[in-house]
Residue frames relative to the residue before (quaternion, step in Angstrom):
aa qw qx qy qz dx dy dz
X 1.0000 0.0000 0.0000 0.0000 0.00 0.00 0.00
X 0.4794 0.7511 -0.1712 0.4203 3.52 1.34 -0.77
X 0.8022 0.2608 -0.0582 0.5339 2.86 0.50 -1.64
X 0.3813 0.5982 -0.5023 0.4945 3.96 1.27 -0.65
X 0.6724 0.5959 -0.1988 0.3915 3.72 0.17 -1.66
X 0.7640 0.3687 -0.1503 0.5078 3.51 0.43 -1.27
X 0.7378 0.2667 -0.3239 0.5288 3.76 0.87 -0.27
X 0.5638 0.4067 -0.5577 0.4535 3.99 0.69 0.44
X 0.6025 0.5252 -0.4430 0.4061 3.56 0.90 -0.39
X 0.7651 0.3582 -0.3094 0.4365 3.67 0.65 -0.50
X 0.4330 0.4558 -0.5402 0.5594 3.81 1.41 0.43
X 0.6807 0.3290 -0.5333 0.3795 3.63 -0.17 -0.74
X 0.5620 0.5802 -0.4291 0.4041 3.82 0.53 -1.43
X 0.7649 0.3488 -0.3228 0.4349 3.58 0.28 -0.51
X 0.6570 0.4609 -0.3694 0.4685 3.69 0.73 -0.27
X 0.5653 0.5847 -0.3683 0.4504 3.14 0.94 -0.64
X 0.7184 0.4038 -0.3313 0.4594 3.40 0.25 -1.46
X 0.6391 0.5144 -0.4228 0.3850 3.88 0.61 -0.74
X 0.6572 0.5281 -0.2306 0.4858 3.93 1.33 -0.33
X 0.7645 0.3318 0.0544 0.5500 3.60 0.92 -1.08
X 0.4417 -0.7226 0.4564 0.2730 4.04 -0.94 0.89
X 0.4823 -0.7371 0.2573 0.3973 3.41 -0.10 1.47
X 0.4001 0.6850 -0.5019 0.3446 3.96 1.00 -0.04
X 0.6778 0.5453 -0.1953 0.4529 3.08 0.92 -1.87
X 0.7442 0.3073 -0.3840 0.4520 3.91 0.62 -0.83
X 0.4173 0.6198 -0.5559 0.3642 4.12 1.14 -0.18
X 0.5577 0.5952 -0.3198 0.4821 3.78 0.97 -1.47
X 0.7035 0.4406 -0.4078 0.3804 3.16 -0.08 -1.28
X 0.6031 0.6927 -0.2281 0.3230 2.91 0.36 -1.59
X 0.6571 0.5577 -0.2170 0.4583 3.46 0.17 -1.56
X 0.7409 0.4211 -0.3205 0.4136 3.68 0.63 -1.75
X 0.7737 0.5164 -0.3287 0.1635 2.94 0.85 -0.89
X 0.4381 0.5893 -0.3413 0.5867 3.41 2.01 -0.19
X 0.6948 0.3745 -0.3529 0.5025 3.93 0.58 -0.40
X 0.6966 0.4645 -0.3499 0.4201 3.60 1.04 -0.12
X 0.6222 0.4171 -0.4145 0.5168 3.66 1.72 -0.29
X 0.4194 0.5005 -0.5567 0.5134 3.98 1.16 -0.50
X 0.7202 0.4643 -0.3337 0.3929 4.00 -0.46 -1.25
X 0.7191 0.3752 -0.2596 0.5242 4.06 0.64 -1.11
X 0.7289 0.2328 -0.3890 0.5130 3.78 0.59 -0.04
X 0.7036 0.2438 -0.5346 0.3995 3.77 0.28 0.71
X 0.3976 0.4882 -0.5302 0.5679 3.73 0.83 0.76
X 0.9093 0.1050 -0.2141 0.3411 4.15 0.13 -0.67
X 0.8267 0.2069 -0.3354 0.4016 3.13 0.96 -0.13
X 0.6485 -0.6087 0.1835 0.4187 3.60 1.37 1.35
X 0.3727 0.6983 -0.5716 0.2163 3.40 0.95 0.03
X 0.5713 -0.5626 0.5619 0.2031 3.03 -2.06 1.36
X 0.1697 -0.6383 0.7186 0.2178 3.44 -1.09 0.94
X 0.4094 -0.6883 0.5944 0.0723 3.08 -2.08 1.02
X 0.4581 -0.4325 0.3970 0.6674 3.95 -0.41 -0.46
X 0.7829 0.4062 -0.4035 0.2435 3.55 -0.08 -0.73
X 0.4007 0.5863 -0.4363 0.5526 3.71 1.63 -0.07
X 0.8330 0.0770 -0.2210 0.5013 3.75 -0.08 -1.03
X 0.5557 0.4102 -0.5933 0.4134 3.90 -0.36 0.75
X 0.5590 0.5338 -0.3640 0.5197 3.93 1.24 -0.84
X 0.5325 0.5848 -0.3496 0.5021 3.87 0.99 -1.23
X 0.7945 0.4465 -0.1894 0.3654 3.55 -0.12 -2.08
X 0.5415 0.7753 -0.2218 0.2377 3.38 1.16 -0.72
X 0.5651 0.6872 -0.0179 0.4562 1.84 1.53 -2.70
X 0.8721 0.4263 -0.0021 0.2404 3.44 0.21 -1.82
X 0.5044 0.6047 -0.3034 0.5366 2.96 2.02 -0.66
X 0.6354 0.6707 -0.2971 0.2412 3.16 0.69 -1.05
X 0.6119 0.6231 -0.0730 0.4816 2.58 1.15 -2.31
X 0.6925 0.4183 -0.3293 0.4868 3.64 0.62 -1.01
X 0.6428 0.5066 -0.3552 0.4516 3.82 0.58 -1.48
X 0.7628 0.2028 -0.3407 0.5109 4.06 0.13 -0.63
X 0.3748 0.4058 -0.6556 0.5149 4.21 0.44 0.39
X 0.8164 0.2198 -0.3179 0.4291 3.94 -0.43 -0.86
X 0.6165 0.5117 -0.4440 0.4012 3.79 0.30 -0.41
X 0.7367 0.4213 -0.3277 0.4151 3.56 0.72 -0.94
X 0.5049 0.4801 -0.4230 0.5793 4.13 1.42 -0.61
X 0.9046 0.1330 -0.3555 0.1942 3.23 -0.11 -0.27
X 0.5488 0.5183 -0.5569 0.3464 3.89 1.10 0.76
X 0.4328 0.5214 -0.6086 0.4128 3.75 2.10 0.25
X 0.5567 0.4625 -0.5076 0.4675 4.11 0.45 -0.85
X 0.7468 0.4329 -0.4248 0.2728 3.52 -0.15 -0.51
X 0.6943 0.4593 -0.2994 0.4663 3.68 0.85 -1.26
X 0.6585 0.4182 -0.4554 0.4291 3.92 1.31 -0.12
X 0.8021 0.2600 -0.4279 0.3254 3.16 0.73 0.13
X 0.6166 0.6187 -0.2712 0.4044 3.48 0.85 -0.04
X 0.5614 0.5693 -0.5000 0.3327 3.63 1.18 -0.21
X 0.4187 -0.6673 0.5830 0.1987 3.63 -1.64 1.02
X 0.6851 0.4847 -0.5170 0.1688 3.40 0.96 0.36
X 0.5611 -0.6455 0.3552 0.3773 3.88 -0.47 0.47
X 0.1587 -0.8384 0.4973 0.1567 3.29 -1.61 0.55
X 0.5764 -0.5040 0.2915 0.5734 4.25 -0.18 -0.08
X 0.5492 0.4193 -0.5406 0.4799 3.69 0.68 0.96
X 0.6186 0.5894 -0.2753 0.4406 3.85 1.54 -0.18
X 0.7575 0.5125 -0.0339 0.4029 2.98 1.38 -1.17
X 0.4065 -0.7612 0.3945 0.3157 3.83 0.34 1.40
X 0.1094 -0.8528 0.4087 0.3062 3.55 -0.71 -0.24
X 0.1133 -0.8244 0.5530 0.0411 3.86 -0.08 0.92
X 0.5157 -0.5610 0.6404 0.0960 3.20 -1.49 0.44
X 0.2696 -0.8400 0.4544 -0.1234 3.39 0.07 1.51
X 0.0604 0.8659 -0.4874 -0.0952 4.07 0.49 0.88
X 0.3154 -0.6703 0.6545 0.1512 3.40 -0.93 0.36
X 0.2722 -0.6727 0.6865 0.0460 3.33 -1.07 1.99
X 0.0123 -0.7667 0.6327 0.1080 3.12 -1.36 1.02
X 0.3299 -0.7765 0.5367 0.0140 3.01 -1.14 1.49
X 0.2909 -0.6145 0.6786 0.2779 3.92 -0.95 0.74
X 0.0324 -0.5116 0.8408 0.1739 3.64 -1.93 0.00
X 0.2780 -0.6280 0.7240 0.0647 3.04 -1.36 1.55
């Protein structure tokens, strides 16, 4: 049962990562250990120690600091890129002299 478990987790891990920027699936990841620490001291009463909730808080800060760090260098790179687009770019009409050589 174990091992059933341990190889669907490494098909999805692998689709996933083929879908998503492997930073984004480390994150994921990560919650998802701070969400089984957080679901087994909510069901099966387990005492939380300092090193459970600073390891937790860690966990979550993190997760939270690159959710806002990454929104804002996408807000940044849309507004800040120098490279132009066809709302930048005048449009003329371009004629072509045509010339005989005798």
């Amino acid at each position: 049962s174990s091992g059933a478990f341990h190889y669907l987790n490494n098909e999805v891990m692998y689709v996933t990562l083929s879908k998503v920027h492997p930073i984004t699936l480390a994150v994921g990841n990560t919650a998802k250990r701070v969400f089984i620490i957080i679901a087994g001291v909510l069901v099966f009463a387990t005492p939380v120690t300092v090193q459970t909730a600073v390891g937790a808080t860690i966990g979550i800060g993190g997760v939270f600091v690159y959710s806002l760090m990454k929104q804002w260098y996408n807000d940044g790179d849309k507004h800040n890129t120098n490279e132009s687009t066809d709302e930048d770019v005048p449009t003329t009409e371009i004629t072509q002299k045509h010339t005989h050589i005798i």
